[in-house]
Every structure is written in C-alpha cells, then in structure tokens.
N, C-alpha and C positions, 0 to 999 in steps of 0.2 A: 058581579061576575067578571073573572079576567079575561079579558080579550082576545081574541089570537093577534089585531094589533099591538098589544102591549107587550106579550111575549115578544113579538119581533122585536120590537124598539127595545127593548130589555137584553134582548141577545146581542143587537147593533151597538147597546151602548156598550155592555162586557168586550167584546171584541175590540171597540176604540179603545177602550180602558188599558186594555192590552198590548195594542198597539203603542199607546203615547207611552206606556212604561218600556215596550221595549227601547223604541226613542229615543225617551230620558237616559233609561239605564245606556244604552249602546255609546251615547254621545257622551255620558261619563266615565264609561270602562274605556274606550278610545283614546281622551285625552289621559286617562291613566296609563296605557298601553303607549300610548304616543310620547310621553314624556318620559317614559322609562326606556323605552328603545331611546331616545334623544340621549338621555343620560347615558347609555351603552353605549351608543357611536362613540359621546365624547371620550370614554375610557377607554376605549379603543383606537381613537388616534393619538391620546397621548400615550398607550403603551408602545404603537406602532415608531413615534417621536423618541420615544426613551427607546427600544428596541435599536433604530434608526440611528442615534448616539452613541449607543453600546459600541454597532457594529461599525461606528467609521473611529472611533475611540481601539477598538482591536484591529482594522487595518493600520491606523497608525503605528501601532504598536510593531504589530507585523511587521511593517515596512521600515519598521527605526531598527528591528533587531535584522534584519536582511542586508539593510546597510551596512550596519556594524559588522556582518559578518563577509561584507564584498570589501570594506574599508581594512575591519584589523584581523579577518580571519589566518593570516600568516601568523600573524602576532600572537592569536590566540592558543594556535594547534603549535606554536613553537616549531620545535625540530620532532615532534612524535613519532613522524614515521622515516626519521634520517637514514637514505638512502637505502629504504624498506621495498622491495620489487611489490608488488602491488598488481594484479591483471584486473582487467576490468569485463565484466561478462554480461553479456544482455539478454535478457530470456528473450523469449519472441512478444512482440511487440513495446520492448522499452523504449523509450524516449531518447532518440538524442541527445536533448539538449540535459534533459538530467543526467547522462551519461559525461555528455563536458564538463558542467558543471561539476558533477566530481571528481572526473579527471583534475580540472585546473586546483579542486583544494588539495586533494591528494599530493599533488605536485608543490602547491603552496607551504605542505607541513613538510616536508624535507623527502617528500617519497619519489617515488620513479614506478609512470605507470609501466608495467614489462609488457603490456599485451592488450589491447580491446579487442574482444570476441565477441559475433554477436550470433547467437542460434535463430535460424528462422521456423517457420508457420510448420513446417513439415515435422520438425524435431516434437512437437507436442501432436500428431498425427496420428489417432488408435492406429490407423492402415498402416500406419510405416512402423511400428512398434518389432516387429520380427525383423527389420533391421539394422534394429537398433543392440539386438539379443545377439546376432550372428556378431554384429561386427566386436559385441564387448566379449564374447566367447568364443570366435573363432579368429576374426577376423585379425585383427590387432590385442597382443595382452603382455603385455609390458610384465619384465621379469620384477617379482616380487609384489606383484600387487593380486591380491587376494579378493576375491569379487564375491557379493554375497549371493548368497544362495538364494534362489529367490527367481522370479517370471517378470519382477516387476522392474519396467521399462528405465522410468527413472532413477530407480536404485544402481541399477547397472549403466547406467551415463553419466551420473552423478560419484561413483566410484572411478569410472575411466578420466573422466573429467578432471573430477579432483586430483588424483592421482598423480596426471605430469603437471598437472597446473599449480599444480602444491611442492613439483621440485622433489618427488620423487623419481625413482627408476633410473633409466638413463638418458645422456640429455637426448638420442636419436625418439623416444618414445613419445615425446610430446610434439613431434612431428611426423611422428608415423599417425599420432591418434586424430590430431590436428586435420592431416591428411584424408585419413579414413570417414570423419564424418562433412567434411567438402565432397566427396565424392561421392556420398549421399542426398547432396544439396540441403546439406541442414545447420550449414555451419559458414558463414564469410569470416575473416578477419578484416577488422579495421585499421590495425596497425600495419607497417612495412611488416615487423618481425614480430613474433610471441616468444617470452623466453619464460622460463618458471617463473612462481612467485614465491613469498613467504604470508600473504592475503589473498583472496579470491573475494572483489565486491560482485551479487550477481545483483544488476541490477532489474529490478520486477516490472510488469505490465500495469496496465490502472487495473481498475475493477474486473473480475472474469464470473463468468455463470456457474454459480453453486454446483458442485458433485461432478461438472465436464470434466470429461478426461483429462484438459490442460491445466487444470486447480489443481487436480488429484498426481497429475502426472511431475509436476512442476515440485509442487509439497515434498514428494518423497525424491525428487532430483535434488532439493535443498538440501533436505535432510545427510544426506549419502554425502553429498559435496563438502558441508562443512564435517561430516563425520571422520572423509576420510583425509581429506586435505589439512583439517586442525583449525584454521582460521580464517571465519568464512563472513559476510557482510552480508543479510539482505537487505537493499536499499527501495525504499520505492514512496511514492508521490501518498498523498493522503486519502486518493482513491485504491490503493493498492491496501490500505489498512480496515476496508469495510468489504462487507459481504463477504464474497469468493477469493477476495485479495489476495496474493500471495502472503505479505507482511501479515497481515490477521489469521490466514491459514498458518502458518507457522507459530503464533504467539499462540492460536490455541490448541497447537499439539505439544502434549510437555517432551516428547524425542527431539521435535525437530525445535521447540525453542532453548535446548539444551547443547543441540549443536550451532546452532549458529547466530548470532549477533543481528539484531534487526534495528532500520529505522524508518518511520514511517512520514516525516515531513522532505526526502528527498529535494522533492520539484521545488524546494524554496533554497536562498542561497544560504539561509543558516541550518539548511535540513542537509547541505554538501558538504557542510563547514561541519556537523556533526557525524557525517560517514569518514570524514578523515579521523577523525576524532576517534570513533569508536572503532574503527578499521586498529586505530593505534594500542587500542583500549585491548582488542582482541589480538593482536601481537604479542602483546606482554601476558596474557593466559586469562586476560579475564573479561569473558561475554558479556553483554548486557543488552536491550532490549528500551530505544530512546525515541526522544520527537516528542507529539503534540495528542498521540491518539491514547485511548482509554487503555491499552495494554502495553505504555511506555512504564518502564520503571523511571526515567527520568528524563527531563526534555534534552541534558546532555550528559556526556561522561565526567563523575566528580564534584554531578549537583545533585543532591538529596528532593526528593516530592517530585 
C-alpha cells in the first residue's frame, strides 16, 4: 500500500524536477539571450561608427563646398546679374545674417541690392488684417495696378508689394506704399533708400506651425508677389524647407511654385551663392526651384539631378 509519505516525497521530488529544469533551461536561454543582445550592441556601435563617418565625411564636404562658394562665388555667378536692381525683402522673422549673406552674393554677381525691407510680427497679424484691406483698397493704389479680388490679406500685400517693388507705376508710388505700411508699424527699411527692382528676393522664416495664419498668410503674400512683380526669389535656411516652411509651402502649391523661384539651403554660403544664381536664373524668364531639400529640382542653376 502507497503511503501518504510517498506521495509527498513523490510530489517534493516532481516539483525539484521542475525547478532544476527551469534552472538549467533559464541559465541556457540567458546566455543565449545574453549573447545575442552582445551581438546587437556590437552592430549597433559599428553602425553608430559608420553613421558617425558618414556624417563628418558630409560636414566636410559641406564645408569644402561653402568654401568654395566664400572663395570663387564672384567667379562662379560671373556678371549674371550685371547691374540688375535686386530689393531684398524679409518676411517677419528672417535672419539677418542670411539676409547679408545674400546681399554680399548678390552684389558679388554684378547686381546692386536697391532696397532691404524688412516686414515685422504685425504684418502676419489675423487682428491687423483689416488694415491691411483698407490700406491696399482705400488707402494707397497706385495708378495701374489692378488688385485682385479677393478678402485675402496676403494676396492684397503681396500685389501692392510687388507692384512698386517690381518698378511699376510711378516712381512717387513706392513711396507712398512704403510710407503707408510704416505707418502701420509693419514695415522698417534697412536701407538709407528703396528704389524699384527688376527681382524681389523675399527672404523666409525657419520653420512656422502648420495651417497659422502666418504659413497660410505668407504662402498666398508669395504667391501674389511673384505673380505680380514677374520675378520673385524665395530664399530660406533648410528649416524653412520642412513642415509649415515657407520654401516647402510654396513647393507644394503648384500656383505659388509657378510663380516664384525657391531656394532652400539659404543659411549656407553656397545656398547665397545660389539665390544669386537663381535670382539671375529668374531675370532671364526662367524659374526654378534649387538647394539640398527633397523638392529642389536641382542643387543649382545649370546642374542636372
């Protein structure tokens, strides 16, 4: 007869049994586990290594062709824009220094900037929008310029805009209009004098928030400016080419990438080297859309891919 000792010792020993296999098993799945993450780390720091390579391997690069473009950029952009008036236009919040910077190419290719304008925080302002409407419809309207129909804020700044800045009308009108949006506080010049141009570069913000009024406002101010001015430049830095961007709102409207010339490496010295470029590109009647970002047709004017 089996025991009720036996049973126990029978259940004690199943359950050791049990035990030493989980154990065994644990202590071999582990170093299997342990040796395969090991194996992962190590492929992970040599991709990090090779990544790490890559990217100091495209800073050089970067900085050889930035050179080249601080060293022979006269050289390159020749006479393109020989004695070509050129205004330079800031939306609200452009960069300075991207602003000089193409100033000095501009000037470098044979051009003469006529004017730096720069619009401030107010100018993209839902609340200030009604007077922005009075001043393009009542206020100031330059004889011959034909304003479109329309509520919308930027279309109607971006026709007044373009308008004397493009060397229409008469010469008092780009002083009256000048005038008119200073006295709004939406407007400084940077220059002593603004005189007309035959280009309008505007240079753009970094990145702006999706669908704001200032993406949406700014888009259709581009649009209008190069539409009605003829030949228009958006220039801006490589955060200005993602998201809400200016330069990526425009590339992916086909209106506004029809009117006007975009570049989106700006902030670099061969992304200025190439707004003089394309600025010249767009003189002669033919737009294009350049730099480093997914919606460049070309990194400059005259290179193919």
């Amino acid at each position: 007869m089996i025991s009720f000792r036996y049973h126990l010792i029978s259940i004690i020993a199943i359950f050791l049994a049990i035990a030493l296999g989980v154990v065994v098993g644990t202590s071999a799945l582990n170093g299997a586990v342990v040796g395969d993450l090991r194996s992962q780390v190590s492929g992970l720091k040599k991709a990090n290594s090779d990544a790490a390579a890559q990217n100091k391997a495209l800073r050089s690069q970067a900085g050889n062709a930035d050179l080249l473009a601080q060293t022979f950029g006269s050289k390159i952009s020749g006479a393109g824009l020989a004695k070509t008036p050129v205004v330079l236009l800031g939306a609200p919040g452009a960069s300075k220094q991207v602003k000089d910077g193409i100033a000095a190419q501009i000037t470098a290719a044979g051009g003469v900037v006529s004017g730096r304008v720069q619009l401030g925080k107010s100018f993209t302002d839902p609340a200030r929008a009604n007077d922005i409407r009075s001043l393009a419809t009542s206020g100031v309207h330059p004889i011959g310029l034909q304003l479109p129909t329309t509520e919308d804020v930027g279309m109607l700044a971006g026709a007044l805009l373009g308008f004397v800045l493009g060397g229409k009308g008469q010469g008092s009108d780009l002083t009256q209009v000048l005038a008119g949006f200073k006295t709004l506080d939406m407007l400084t010049t940077e220059s002593g004098t603004v005189t007309a141009a035959k280009a309008i570069v505007l240079v753009a913000p970094g990145a702006m928030v999706k669908d704001s009024p200032k993406a949406t406002m700014l888009l259709s101010f581009s649009t209008e400016l190069g539409a009605i001015a003829g030949t228009a430049v958006v220039a801006g830095d490589a955060a200005s080419d993602t998201a809400a961007g200016l330069v990526a709102l425009v590339r992916n409207d086909a209106t506004a990438k029809k009117s006007v010339s975009t570049v989106d490496n700006a902030g670099t010295a061969l992304g200025q080297l190439t707004v003089a470029l394309a600025t010249a590109n767009a003189v002669s009647g033919h737009k294009g859309h350049f730099g480093s970002g997914s919606g460049a047709d070309a990194l400059l004017p005259g290179v193919s891919g």
